[in-house]
C-alpha positions as CSV (number, residue, x, y, z in Angstrom):
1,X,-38.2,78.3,15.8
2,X,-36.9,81.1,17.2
3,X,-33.4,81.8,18.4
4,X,-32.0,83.6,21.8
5,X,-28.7,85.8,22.0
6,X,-26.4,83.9,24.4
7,X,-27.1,84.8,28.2
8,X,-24.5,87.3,29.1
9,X,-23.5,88.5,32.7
10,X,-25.1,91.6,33.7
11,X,-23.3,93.2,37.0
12,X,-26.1,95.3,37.2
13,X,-29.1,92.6,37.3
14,X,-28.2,90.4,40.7
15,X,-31.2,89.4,41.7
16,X,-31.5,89.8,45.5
17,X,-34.1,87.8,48.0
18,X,-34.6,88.1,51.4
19,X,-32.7,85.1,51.5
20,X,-29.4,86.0,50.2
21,X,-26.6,87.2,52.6
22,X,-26.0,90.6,52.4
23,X,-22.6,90.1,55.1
24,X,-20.4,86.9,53.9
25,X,-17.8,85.1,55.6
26,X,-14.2,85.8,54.3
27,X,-14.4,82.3,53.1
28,X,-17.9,82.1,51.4
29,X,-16.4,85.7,49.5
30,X,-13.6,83.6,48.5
31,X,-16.1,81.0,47.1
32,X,-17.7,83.5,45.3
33,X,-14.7,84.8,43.7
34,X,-13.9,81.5,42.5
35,X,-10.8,82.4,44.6
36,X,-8.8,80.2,47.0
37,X,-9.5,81.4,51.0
38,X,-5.8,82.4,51.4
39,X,-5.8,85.1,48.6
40,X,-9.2,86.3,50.1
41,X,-7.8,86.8,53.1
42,X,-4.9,89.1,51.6
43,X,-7.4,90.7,49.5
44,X,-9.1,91.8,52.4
45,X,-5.8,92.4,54.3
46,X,-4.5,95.0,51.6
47,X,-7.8,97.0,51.3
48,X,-8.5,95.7,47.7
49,X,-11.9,94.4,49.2
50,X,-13.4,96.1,51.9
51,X,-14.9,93.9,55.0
52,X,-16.5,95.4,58.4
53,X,-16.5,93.8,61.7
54,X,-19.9,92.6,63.2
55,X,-18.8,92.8,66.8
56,X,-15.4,90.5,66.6
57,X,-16.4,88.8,63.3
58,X,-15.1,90.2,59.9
59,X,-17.6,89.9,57.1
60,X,-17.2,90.6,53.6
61,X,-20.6,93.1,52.4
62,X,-21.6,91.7,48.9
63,X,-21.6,95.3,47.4
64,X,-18.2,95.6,48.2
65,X,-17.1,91.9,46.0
66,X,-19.1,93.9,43.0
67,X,-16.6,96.5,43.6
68,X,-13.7,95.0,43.5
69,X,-15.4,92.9,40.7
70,X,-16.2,96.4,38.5
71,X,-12.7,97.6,39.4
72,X,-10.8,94.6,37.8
73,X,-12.8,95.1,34.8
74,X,-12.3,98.9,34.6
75,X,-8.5,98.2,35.3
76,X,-8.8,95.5,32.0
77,X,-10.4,98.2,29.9
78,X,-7.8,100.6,30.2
């Protein structure tokens, strides 16, 4: 019987398909998160997470989550 190491989270290795989002609502960012939609909202209000506008909607890009994700990390680190 053979053993694994525990799975670990690897920023690095999401896994795209053609069907994931690359643009997400401010809300389905906040579900991402694990975060409520009001602190989303002033995340994206401060600048902490970037969003564009498509036309007059604001979407959250999905790189830009990892970022904020990678920058709460570095900012733990040090």
């Amino acid at each position: 019987m053979t053993t694994t190491a525990p799975d670990r989270v690897r920023l690095d290795s999401h896994e795209e398909t053609a069907d994931t989002p690359l643009l997400l609502t401010v809300e389905e960012a906040a579900r991402r998160l694990r975060i409520g939609r009001t602190r989303m909202y002033d995340l994206v209000r401060s600048g902490a997470v970037r969003a564009v506008y498509v036309g007059r909607l604001r979407r959250v890009p999905t790189e830009c989550l990892q970022e904020y994700v990678t920058r709460l990390i570095t900012q733990g680190e040090g």
